[in-house]
C-alpha positions in Angstrom: 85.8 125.0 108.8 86.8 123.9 112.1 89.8 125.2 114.3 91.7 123.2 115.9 93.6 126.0 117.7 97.0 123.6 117.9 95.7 120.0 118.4 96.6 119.2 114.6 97.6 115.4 114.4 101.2 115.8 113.5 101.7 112.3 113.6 102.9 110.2 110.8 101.8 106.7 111.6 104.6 104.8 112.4 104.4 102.5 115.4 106.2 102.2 118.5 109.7 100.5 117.6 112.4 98.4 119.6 115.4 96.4 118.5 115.2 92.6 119.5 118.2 92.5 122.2 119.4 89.0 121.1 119.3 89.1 117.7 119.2 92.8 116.8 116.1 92.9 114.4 113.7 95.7 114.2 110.5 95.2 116.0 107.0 97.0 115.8 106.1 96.3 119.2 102.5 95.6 118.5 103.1 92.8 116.0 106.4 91.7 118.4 106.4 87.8 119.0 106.9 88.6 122.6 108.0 90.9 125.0 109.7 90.8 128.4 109.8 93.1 131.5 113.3 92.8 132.8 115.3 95.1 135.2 112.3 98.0 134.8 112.4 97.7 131.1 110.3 96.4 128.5 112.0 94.0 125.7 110.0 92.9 123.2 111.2 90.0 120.3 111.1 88.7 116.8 110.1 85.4 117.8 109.9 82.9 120.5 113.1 81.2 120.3 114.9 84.9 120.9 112.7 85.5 124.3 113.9 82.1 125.2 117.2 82.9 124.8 116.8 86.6 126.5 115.1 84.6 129.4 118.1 82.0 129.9 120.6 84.8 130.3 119.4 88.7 129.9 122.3 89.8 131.4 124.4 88.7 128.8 122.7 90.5 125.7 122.7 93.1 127.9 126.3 93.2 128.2 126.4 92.5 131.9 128.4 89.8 133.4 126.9 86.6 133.9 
């Protein structure tokens, strides 16, 4: 048997996961519908109609004024 010696995979397979910013769905970024870099952070989106929406006005899902 081989040691390892502390490089056991302790991971549990769950994917990166971020919340849609317009309409607040979960998201596992690699199967998002789209994602957006915007003010040094990455946003990524159930479907094309929210990154439309994000695009028009990011500021105002992120609740900054317009």
């Amino acid at each position: 048997m081989e040691e390892t010696y502390g490089m056991q995979d302790y991971s549990d397979g769950i994917s990166e996961r971020s919340v849609d910013p317009v309409c607040g769905r979960v998201i596992v970024e690699e199967k998002a519908a789209g994602k957006l870099d915007y003010a040094g952070e990455t946003f990524y989106f159930c479907s094309k109609d929210c990154q439309d929406r994000f695009q028009e006005n990011p500021g105002g899902f992120l609740g900054q004024p317009k």
